[in-house]
LOTI-208533 format. One record per residue: x, y, z of N, C-alpha, C in turn; residue in one letter. Coordinates in steps of 0.2 Angstrom, whole numbers, padded with zeros to 4 digits, always signed. Example, Ala and Ser with C-alpha at 12.3 -4.5 7.8 and 13.67 -1.06 7.14 Angstrom:
% residues 2
+0066-0028+0039+0062-0022+0039+0066-0016+0039A/+0064-0011+0035+0068-0005+0036+0064+0000+0039S/
This chain:
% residues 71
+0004-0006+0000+0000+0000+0000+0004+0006+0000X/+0001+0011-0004+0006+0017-0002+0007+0022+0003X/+0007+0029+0004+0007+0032+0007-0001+0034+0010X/-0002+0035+0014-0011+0038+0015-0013+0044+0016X/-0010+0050+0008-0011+0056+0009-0017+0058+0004X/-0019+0062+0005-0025+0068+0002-0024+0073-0002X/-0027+0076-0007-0026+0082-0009-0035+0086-0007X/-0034+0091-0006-0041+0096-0005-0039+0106-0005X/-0044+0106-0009-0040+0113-0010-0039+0119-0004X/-0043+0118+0001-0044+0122+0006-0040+0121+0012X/-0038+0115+0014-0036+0113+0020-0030+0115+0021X/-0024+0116+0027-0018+0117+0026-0014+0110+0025X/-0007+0113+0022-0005+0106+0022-0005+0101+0029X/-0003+0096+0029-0002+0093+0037-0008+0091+0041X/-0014+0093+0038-0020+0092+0042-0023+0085+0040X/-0024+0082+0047-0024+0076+0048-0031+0074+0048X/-0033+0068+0044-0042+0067+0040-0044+0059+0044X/-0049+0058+0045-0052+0053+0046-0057+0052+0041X/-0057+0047+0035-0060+0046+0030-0063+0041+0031X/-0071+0043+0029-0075+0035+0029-0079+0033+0023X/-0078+0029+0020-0081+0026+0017-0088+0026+0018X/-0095+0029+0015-0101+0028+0017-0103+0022+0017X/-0102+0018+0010-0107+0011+0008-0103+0005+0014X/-0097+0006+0015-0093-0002+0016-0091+0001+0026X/-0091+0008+0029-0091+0009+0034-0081+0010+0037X/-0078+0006+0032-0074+0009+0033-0068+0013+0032X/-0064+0016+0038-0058+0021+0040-0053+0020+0039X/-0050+0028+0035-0041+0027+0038-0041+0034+0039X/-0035+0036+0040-0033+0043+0043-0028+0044+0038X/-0029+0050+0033-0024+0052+0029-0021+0060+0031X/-0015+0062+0028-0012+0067+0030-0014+0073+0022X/-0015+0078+0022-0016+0084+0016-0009+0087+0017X/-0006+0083+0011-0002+0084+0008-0001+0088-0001X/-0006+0090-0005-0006+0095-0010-0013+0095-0011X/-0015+0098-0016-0020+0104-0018-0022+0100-0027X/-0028+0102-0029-0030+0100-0034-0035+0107-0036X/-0035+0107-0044-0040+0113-0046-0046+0114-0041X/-0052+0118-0046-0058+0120-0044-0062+0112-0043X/-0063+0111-0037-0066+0105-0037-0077+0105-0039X/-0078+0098-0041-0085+0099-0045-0089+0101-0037X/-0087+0100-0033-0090+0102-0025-0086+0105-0021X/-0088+0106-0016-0084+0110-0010-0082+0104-0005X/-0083+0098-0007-0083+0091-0002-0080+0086-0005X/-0074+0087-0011-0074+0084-0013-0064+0082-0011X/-0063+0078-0012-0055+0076-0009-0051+0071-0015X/-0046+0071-0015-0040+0067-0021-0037+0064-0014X/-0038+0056-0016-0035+0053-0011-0029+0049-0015X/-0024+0047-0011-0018+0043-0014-0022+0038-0019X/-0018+0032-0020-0020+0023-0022-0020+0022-0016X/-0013+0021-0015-0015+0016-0009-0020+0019-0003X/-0022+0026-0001-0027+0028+0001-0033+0026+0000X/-0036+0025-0007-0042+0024-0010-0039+0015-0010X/-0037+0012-0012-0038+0006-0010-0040+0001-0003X/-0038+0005+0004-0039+0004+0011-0046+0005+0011X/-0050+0010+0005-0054+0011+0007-0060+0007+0002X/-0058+0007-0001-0065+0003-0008-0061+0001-0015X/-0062-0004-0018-0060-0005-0024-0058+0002-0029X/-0053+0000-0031-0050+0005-0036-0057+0005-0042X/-0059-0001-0043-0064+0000-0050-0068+0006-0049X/-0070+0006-0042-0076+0011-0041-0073+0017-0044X/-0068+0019-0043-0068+0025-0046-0070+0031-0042X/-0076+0032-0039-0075+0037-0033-0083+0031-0028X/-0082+0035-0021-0088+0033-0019-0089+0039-0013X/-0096+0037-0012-0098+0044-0005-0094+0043+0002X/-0090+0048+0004-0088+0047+0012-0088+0054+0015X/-0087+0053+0022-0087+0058+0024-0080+0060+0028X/-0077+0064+0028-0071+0064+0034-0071+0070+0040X/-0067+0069+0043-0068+0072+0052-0061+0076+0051X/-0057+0082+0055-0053+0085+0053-0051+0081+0063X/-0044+0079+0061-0041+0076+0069-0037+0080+0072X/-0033+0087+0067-0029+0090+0073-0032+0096+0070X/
């Protein structure tokens, strides 16, 4: 698995995430480490691979989660 960082265009770097998976329930805690354009939502996140595989199949493609801000 790779590294379990985030991209989101607001956060600062370093800001530690609790990511969840809405359909499957589960969590990991990744770190926002870069930034991505104008995102289609205000809620929207760029997870690593091996972020998004901890979390759901790569086929999916994207799925609904929520995340929590830890520090």
């Amino acid at each position: 698995m790779g590294m379990t960082t985030a991209a989101l265009p607001y956060l600062p770097f370093g800001t530690m995430l609790q990511v969840t998976n809405q359909r499957t329930g589960r969590s990991i805690v990744v770190r926002v480490n870069d930034r991505f354009g104008a995102p289609p939502s205000e809620d929207t996140l760029d997870l690593t691979y091996g972020a998004f595989g901890a979390l759901a199949n790569h086929d999916d493609g994207v799925f609904p989660c929520t995340y929590t801000i830890m520090n």
